[in-house]
DRENDO-1510 file (C-alpha; in Angstrom, 1 decimal, always signed):
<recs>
REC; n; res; u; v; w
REC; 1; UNK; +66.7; +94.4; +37.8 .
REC; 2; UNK; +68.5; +97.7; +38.8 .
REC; 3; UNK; +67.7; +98.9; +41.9 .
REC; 4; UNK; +66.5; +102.1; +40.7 .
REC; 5; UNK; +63.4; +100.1; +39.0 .
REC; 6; UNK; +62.7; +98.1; +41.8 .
REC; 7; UNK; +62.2; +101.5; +44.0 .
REC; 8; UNK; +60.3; +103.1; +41.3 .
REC; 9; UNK; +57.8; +99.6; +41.4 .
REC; 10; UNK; +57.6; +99.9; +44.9 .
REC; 11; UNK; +56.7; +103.8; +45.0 .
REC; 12; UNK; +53.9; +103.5; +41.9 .
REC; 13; UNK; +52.6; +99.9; +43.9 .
REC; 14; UNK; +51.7; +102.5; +47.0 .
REC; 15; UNK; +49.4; +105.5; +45.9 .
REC; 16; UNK; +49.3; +107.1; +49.2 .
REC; 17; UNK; +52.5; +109.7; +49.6 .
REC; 18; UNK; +54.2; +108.9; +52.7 .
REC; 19; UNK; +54.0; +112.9; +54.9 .
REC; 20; UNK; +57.9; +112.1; +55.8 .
REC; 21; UNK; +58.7; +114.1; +53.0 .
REC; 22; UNK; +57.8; +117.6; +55.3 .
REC; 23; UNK; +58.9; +118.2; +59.0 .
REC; 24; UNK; +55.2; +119.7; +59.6 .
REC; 25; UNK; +52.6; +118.8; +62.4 .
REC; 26; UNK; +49.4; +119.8; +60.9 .
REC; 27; UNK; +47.5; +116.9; +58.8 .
REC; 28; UNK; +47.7; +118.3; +54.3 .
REC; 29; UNK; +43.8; +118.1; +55.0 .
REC; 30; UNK; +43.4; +121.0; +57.5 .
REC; 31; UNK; +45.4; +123.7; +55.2 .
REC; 32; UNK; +43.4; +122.8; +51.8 .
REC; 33; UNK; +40.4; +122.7; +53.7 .
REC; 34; UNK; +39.1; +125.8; +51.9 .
REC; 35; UNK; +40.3; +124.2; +48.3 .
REC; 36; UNK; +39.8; +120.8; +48.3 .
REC; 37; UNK; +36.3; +118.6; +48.0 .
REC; 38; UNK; +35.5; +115.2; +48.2 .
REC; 39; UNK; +34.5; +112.6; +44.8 .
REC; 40; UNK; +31.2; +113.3; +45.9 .
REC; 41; UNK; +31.0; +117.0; +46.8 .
REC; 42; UNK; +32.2; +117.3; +42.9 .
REC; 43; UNK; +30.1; +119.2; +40.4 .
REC; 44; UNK; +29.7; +117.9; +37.0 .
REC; 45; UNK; +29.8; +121.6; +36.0 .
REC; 46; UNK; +32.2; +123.9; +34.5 .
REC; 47; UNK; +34.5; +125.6; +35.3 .
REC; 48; UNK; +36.2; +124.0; +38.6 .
REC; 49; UNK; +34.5; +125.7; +42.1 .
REC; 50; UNK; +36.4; +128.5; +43.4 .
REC; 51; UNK; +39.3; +128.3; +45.9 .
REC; 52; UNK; +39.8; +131.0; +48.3 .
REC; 53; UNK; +43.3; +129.5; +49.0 .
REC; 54; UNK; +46.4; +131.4; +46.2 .
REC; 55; UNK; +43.1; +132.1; +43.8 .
REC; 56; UNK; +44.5; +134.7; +41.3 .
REC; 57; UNK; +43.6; +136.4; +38.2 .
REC; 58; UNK; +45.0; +133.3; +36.2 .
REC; 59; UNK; +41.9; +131.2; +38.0 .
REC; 60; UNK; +39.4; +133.3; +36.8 .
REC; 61; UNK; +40.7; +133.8; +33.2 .
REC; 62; UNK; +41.1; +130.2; +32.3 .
REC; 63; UNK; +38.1; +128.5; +34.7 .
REC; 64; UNK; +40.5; +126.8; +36.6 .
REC; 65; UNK; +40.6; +126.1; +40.8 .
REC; 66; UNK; +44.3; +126.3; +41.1 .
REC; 67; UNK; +47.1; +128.3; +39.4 .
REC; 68; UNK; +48.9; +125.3; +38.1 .
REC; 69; UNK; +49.3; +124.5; +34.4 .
REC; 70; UNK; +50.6; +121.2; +33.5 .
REC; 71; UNK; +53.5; +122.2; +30.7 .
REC; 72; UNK; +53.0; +120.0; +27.6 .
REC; 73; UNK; +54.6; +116.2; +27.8 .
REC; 74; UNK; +55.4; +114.7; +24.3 .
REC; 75; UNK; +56.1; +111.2; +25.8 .
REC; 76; UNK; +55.2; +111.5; +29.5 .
REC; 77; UNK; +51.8; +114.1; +29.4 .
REC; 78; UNK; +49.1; +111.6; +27.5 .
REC; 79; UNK; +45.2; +111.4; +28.4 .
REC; 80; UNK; +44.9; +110.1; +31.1 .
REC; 81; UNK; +47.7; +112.5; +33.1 .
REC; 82; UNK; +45.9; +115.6; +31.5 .
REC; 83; UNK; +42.5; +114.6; +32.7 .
REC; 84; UNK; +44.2; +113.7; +35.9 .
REC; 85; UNK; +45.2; +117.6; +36.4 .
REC; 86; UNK; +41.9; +119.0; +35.4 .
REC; 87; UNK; +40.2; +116.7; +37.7 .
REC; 88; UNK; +42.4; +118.2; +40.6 .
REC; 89; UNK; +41.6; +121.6; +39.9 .
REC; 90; UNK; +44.6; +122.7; +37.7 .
REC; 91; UNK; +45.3; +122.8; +34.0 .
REC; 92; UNK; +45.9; +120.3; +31.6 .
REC; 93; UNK; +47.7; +120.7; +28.7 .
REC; 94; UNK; +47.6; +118.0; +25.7 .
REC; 95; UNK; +51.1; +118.1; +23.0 .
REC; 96; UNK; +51.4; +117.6; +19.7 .
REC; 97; UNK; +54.5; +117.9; +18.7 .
REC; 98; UNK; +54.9; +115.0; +16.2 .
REC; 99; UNK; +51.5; +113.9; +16.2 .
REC; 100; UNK; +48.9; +113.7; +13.3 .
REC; 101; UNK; +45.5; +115.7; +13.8 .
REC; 102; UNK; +43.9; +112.4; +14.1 .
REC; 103; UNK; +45.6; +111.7; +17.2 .
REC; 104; UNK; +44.6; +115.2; +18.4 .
REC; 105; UNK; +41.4; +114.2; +17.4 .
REC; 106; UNK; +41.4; +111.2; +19.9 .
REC; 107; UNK; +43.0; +112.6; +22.6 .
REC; 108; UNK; +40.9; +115.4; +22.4 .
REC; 109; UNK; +37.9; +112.9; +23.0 .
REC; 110; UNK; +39.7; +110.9; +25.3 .
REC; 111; UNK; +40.0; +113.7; +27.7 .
REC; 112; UNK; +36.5; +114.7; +27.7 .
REC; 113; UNK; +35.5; +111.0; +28.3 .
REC; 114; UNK; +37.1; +111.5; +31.5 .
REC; 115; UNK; +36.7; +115.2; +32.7 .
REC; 116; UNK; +34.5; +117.9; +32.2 .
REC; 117; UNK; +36.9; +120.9; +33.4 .
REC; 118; UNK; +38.7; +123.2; +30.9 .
REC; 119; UNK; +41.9; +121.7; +29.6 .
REC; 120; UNK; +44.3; +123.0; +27.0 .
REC; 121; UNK; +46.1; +122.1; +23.9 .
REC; 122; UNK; +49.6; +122.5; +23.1 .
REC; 123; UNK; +50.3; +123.8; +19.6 .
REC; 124; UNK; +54.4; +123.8; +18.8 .
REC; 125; UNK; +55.2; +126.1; +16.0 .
REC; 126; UNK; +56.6; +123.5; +13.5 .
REC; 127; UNK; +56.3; +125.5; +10.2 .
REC; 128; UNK; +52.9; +127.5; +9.2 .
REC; 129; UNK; +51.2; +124.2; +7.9 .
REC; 130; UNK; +51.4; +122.3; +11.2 .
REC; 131; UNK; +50.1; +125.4; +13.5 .
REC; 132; UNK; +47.5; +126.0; +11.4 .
REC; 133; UNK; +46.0; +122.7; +11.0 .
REC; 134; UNK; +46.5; +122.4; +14.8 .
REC; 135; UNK; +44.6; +125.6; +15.5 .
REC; 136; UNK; +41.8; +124.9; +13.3 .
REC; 137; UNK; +41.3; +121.5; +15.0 .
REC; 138; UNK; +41.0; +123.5; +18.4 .
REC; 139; UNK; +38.8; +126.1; +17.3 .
REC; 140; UNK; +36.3; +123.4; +15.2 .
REC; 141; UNK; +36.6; +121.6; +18.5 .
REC; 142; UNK; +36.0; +124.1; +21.2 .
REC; 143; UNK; +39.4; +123.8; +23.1 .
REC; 144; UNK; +38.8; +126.4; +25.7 .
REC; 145; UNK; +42.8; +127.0; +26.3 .
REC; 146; UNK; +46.0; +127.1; +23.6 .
REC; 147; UNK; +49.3; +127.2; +24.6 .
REC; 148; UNK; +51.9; +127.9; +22.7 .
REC; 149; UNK; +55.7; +127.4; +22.4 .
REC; 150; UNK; +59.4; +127.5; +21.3 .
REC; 151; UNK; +58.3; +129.6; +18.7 .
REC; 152; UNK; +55.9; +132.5; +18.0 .
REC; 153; UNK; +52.9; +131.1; +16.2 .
REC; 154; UNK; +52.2; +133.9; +14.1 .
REC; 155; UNK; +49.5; +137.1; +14.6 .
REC; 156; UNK; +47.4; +135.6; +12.3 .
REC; 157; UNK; +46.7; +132.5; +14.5 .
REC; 158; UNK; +46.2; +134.2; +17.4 .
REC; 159; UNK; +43.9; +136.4; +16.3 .
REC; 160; UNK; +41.8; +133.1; +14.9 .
REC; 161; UNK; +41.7; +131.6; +18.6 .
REC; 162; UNK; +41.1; +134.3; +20.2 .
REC; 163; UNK; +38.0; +134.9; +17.6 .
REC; 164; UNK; +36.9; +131.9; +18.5 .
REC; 165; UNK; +36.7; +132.4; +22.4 .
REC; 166; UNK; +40.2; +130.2; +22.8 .
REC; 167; UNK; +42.0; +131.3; +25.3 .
REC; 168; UNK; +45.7; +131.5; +24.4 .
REC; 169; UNK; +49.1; +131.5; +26.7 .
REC; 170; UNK; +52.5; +131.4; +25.3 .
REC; 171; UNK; +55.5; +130.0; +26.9 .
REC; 172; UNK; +58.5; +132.5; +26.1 .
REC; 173; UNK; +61.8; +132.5; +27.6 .
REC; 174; UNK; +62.9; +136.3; +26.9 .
REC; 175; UNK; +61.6; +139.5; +27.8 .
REC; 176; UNK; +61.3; +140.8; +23.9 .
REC; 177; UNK; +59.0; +137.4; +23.4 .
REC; 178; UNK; +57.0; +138.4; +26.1 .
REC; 179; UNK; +56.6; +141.9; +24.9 .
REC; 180; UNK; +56.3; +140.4; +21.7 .
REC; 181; UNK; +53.0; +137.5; +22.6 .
REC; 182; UNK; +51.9; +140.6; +24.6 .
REC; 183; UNK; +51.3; +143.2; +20.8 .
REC; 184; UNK; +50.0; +139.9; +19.2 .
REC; 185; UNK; +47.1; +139.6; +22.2 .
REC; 186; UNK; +47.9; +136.4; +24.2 .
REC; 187; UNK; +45.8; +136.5; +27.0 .
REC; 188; UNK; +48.6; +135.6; +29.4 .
REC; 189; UNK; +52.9; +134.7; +29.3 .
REC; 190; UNK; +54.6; +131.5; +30.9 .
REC; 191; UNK; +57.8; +133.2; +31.8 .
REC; 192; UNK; +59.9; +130.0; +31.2 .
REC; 193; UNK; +63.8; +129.9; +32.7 .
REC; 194; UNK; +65.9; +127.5; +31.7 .
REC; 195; UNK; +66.3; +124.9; +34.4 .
REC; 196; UNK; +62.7; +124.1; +32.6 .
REC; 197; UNK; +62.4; +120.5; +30.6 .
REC; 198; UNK; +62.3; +120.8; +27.1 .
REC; 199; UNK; +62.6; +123.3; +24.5 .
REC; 200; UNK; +64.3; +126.1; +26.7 .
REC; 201; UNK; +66.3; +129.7; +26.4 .
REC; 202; UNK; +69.2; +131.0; +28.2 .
REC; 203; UNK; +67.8; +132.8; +31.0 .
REC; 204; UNK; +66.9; +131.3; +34.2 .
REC; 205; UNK; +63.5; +131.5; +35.9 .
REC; 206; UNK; +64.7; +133.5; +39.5 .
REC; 207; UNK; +66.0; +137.1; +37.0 .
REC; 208; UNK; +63.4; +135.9; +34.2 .
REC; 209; UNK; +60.4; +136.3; +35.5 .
REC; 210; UNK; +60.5; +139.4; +37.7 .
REC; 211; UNK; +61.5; +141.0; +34.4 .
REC; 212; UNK; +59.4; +140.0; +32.0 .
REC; 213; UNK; +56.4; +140.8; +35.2 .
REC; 214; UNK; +57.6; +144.5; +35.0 .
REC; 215; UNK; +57.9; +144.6; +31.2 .
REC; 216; UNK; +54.1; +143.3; +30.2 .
REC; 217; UNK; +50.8; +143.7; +31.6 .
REC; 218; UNK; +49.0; +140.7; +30.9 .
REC; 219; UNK; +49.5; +137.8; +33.2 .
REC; 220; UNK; +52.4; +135.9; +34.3 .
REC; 221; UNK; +53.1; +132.6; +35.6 .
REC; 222; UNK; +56.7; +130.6; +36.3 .
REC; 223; UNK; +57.8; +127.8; +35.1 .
REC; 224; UNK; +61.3; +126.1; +35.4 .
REC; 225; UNK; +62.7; +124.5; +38.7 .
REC; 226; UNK; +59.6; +124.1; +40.3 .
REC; 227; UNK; +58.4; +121.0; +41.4 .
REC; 228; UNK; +57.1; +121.6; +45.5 .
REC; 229; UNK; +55.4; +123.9; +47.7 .
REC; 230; UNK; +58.2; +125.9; +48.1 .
REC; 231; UNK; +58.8; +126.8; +44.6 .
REC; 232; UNK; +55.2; +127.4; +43.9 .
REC; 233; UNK; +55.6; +130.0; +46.8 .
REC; 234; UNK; +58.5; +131.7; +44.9 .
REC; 235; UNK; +56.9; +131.9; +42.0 .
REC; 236; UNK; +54.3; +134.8; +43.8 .
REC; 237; UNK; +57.4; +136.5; +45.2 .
REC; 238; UNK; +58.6; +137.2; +42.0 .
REC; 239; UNK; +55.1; +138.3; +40.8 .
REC; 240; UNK; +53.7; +135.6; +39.2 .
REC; 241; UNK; +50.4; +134.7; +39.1 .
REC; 242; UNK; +50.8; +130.9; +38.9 .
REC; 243; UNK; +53.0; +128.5; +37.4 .
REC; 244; UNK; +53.6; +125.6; +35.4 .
REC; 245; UNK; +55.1; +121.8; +36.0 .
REC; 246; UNK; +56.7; +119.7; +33.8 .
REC; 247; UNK; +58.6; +117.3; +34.9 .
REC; 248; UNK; +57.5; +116.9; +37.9 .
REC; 249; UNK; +53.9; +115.7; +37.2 .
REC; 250; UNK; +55.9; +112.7; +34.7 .
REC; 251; UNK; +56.8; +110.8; +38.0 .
REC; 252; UNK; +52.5; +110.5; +39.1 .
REC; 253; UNK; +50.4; +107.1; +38.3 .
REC; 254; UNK; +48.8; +109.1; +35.2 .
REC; 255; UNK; +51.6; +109.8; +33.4 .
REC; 256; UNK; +52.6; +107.3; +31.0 .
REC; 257; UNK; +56.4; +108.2; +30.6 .
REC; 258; UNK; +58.0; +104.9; +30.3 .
REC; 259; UNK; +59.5; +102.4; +32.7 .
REC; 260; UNK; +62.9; +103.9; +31.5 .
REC; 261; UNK; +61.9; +107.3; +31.9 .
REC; 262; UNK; +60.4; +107.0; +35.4 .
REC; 263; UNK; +63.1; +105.0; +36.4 .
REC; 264; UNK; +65.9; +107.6; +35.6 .
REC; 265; UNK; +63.3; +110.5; +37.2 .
REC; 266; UNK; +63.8; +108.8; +40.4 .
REC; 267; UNK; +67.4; +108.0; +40.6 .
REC; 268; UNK; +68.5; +111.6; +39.1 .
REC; 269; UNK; +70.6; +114.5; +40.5 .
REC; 270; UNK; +70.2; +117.8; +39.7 .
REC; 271; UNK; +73.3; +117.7; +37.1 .
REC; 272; UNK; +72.0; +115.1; +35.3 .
REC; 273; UNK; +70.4; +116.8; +32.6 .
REC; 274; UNK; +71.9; +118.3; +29.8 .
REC; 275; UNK; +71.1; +120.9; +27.2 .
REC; 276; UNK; +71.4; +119.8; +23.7 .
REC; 277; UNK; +70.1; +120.0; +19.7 .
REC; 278; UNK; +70.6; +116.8; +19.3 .
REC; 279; UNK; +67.0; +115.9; +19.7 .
REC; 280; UNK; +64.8; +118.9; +17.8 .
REC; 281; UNK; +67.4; +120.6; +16.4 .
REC; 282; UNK; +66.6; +123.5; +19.0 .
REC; 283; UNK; +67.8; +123.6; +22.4 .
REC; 284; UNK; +65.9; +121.1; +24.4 .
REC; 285; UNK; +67.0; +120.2; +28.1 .
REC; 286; UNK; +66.7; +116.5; +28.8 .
REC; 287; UNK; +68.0; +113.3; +30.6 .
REC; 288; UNK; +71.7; +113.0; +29.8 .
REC; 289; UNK; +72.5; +109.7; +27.9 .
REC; 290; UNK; +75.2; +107.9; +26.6 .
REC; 291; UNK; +73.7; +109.1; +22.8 .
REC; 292; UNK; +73.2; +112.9; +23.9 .
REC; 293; UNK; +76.7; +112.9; +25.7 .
REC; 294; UNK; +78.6; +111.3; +22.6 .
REC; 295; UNK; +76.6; +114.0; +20.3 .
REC; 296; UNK; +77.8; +117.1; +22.7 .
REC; 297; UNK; +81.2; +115.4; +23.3 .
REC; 298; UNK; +81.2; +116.0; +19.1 .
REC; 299; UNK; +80.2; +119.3; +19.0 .
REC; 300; UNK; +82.4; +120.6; +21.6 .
REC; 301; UNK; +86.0; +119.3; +20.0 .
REC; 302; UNK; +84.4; +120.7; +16.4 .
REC; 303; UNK; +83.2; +117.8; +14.7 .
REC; 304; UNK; +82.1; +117.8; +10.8 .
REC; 305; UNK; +78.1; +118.4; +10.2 .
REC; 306; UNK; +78.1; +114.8; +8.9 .
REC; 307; UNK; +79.2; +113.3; +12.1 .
REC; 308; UNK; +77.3; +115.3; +13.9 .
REC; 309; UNK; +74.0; +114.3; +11.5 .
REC; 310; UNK; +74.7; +110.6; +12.1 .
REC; 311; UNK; +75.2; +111.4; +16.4 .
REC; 312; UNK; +71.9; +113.1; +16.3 .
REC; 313; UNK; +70.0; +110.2; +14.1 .
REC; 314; UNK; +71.4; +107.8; +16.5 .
REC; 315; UNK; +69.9; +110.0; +19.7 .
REC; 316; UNK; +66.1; +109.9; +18.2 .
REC; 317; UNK; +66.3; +106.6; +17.5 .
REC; 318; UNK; +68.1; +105.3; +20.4 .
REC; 319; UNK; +65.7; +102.3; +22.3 .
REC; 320; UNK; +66.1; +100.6; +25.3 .
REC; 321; UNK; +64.8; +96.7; +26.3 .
REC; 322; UNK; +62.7; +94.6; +24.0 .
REC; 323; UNK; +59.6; +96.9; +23.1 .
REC; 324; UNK; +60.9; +99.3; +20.1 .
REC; 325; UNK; +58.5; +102.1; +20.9 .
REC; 326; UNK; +59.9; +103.1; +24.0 .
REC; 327; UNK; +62.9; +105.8; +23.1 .
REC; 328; UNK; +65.4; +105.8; +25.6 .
REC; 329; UNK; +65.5; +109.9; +25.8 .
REC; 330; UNK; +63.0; +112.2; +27.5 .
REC; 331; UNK; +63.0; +115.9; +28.2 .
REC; 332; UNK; +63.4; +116.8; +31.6 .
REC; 333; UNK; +64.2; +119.5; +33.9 .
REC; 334; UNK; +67.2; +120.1; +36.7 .
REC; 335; UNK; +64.0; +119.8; +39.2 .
REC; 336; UNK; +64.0; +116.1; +39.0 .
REC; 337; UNK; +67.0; +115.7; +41.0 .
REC; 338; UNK; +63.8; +116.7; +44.2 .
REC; 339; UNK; +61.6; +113.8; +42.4 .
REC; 340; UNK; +61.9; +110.9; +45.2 .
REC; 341; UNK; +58.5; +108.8; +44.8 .
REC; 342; UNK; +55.8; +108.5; +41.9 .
REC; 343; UNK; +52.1; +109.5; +43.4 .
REC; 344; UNK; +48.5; +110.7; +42.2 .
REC; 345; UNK; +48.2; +113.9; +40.3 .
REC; 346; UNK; +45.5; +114.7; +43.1 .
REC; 347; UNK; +47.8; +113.5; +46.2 .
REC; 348; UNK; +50.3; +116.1; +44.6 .
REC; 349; UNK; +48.1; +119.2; +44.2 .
REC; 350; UNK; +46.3; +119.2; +47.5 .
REC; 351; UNK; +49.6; +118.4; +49.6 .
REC; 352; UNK; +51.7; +120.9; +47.7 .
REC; 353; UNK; +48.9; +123.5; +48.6 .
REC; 354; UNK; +48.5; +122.6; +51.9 .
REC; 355; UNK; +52.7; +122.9; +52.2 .
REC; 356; UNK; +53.0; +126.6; +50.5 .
REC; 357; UNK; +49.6; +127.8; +53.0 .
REC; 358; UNK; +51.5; +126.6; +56.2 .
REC; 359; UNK; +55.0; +127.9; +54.7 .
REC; 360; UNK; +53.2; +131.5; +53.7 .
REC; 361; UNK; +52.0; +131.6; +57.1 .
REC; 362; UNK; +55.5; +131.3; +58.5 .
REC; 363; UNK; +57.2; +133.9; +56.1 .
REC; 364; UNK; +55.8; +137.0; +58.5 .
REC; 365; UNK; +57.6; +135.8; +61.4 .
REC; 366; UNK; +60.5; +135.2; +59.0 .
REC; 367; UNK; +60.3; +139.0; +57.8 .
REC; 368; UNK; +60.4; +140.5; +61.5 .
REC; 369; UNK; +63.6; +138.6; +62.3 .
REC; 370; UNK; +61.9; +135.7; +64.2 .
REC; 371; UNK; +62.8; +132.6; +62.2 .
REC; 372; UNK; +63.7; +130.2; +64.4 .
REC; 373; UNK; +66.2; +128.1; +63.0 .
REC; 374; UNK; +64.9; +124.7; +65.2 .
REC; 375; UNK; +62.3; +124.8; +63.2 .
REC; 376; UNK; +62.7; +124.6; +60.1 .
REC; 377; UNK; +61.3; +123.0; +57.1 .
REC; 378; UNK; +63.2; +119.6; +56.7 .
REC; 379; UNK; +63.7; +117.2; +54.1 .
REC; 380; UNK; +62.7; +114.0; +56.5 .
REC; 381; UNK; +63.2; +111.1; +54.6 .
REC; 382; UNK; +67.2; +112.0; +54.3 .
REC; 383; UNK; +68.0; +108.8; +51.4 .
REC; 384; UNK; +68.9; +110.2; +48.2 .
REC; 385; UNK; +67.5; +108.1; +45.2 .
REC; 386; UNK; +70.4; +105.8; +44.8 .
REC; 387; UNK; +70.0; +104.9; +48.6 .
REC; 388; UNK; +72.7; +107.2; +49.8 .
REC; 389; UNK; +72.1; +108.9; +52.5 .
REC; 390; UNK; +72.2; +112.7; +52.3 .
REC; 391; UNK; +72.6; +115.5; +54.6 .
REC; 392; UNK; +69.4; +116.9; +55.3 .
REC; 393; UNK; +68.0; +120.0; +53.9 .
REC; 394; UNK; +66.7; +123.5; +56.3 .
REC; 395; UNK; +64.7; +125.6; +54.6 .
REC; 396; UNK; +62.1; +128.4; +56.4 .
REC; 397; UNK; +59.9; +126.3; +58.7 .
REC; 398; UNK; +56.5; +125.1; +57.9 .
REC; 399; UNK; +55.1; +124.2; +61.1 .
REC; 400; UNK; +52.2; +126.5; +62.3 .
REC; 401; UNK; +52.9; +128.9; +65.0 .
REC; 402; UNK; +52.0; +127.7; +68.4 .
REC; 403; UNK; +49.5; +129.9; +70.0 .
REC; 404; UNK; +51.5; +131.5; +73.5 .
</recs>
């Protein structure tokens, strides 16, 4: 057993986060005090209750308590992980590349057994027959949110959820797409940069989404590279009003990425992904293996489309262990290399909260020229995850002002 497993078996054994991650005083409970409730303050109702704390536009349109979309897993985002998010107040997002509509049909069912808060469904343009059986499962169904992406599903379809009452959002990773989803009536745009997991474009998310903010007028959120409180903060500097997390929610207890998967999550940098067709035929950005490296070794000294055919059949099908089903490749972004420990969808959502409230209350003093560079936010727990130790990290401090 590598030691990389036996950390991640530790980490998922333990479901409380351990606070060493932030150098911060104040308990996560005292700055979500306004947003978070206890199991039995819950309603059974719908939408999620209001939070006072970073409530935007994006709240209200899609029912939701925080502006958090989970981006759609294939292999890591199943039932239970997409309940998991709704539960805590954000929204999940069920895939289907690659599945049958009777698996949408289950998970579908499977998610309402175990939440009552809006959730969405994933629909990745795949050729007119697959987007249109997906959408007409969603609208038969009620599915009160669609997202869409790597492709532009078509006027036709959008107009049919939106008919229907279905909210839609499309991921897009250019400024024309946005403009684009905008003319076709999407209710909102995931400005997506390319550090993101997945199918991605060729822009990153810092010049990405400021731009494509100025160029539309429906709502915005940011995905790509952000996986803590601090890049949830960025994400309303650069005018978004939310975002959305990939790879980051694969490494909580409600995911079920496999054992390979979560193992590589916690041992990674952030150079070890890697950009590459060989898994869609599109650009998807993903865990860099032996497979995917041999296929993009092969395209960059020219090799025939043969060769290249038989390096890409060998990447989808590549296993690891004893159980075939579990693929030994996974989408995944360059934020992974911050992914330390596995914990509870919950655990994540209130304590990233409670992190960007205390580090937006800093940012004033930060603006007048009175940062003070003692304090500072701090990466505490200073191993890296192949037991290295690592320089700590400063970033702008965290820890409330002390009253004079």
């Amino acid at each position: 057993m590598g030691a990389s497993a036996r950390r991640c078996r530790i980490r998922w054994a333990s479901p409380i986060r351990k606070r060493t991650s932030w150098d911060t005083s104040a308990p996560p409970d005292s700055a979500t005090s306004a947003c978070t409730t206890s199991s039995r303050d819950r309603s059974a109702a719908s939408p999620a209750p209001r939070c006072d704390v970073f409530h935007t536009v994006i709240c209200d349109l899609l029912g939701i308590r925080y502006p958090i979309l989970q981006g759609a897993l294939q292999g890591g985002g199943g039932v239970e992980l997409v309940a998991a998010v709704s539960e805590a107040g954000g929204l999940g997002v069920l895939p289907t590349f690659g599945g049958t509509d009777q698996k949408l049909r289950a998970d579908i069912a499977g998610v309402r057994a175990r939440t009552n808060r809006p959730f969405g469904v994933n629909i990745m343009p795949m050729g007119r027959g697959i987007t249109e059986r997906c959408a007409a499962t969603c609208i038969e169904l009620g599915i009160p949110v669609v997202t869409t992406g790597r492709a532009d599903p078509g006027e036709a379809v959008v107009r049919r959820l939106k008919a229907a009452g279905i909210k839609v959002v499309s991921v897009i990773p250019t400024v024309e797409h946005a403009r684009r989803m905008e003319a076709e009536g999407v209710d909102a745009v995931v400005a997506s940069g390319a550090e993101a997991g997945g199918h991605v474009g060729t822009v990153s998310t810092l010049p990405l989404v400021p731009q494509v903010v100025d160029a539309v007028k429906i709502p915005v959120l940011a995905a790509g590279g952000i996986g803590d409180a601090r890049g949830f903060l960025a994400a309303f500097a650069l005018g978004a009003v939310g975002i959305q997390m990939g790879t980051r929610f694969m490494a909580t207890t409600e995911s079920d990425l496999n054992d390979w998967g979560r193992d590589r999550l916690l041992a990674m940098r952030e150079t070890d992904t890697i950009v590459t067709r060989a898994m869609t035929g599109a650009t998807v950005r993903c865990i860099r293996t032996p497979e995917i490296a041999a296929y993009e070794d092969a395209v960059a000294r020219g090799a025939d489309t043969a060769e290249l055919k038989d390096l890409a059949a060998r990447v989808r099908t590549s296993r690891y262990g004893e159980d075939r089903s579990d693929r030994r490749q996974s989408a995944a972004g360059q934020v992974a290399g911050m992914i330390t420990e596995v914990v509870a969808v919950r655990e994540l959502l209130e304590a990233m909260l409670a992190d960007a409230t205390r580090l937006a209350e800093r940012l004033p003093s930060v603006a007048k020229g009175r940062n003070d560079s003692t304090a500072s936010m701090r990466r505490t727990d200073t191993s890296s995850s192949s037991g290295v130790a690592a320089a700590p990290k400063v970033y702008p401090s965290l820890e409330p002002q002390k009253s004079q």
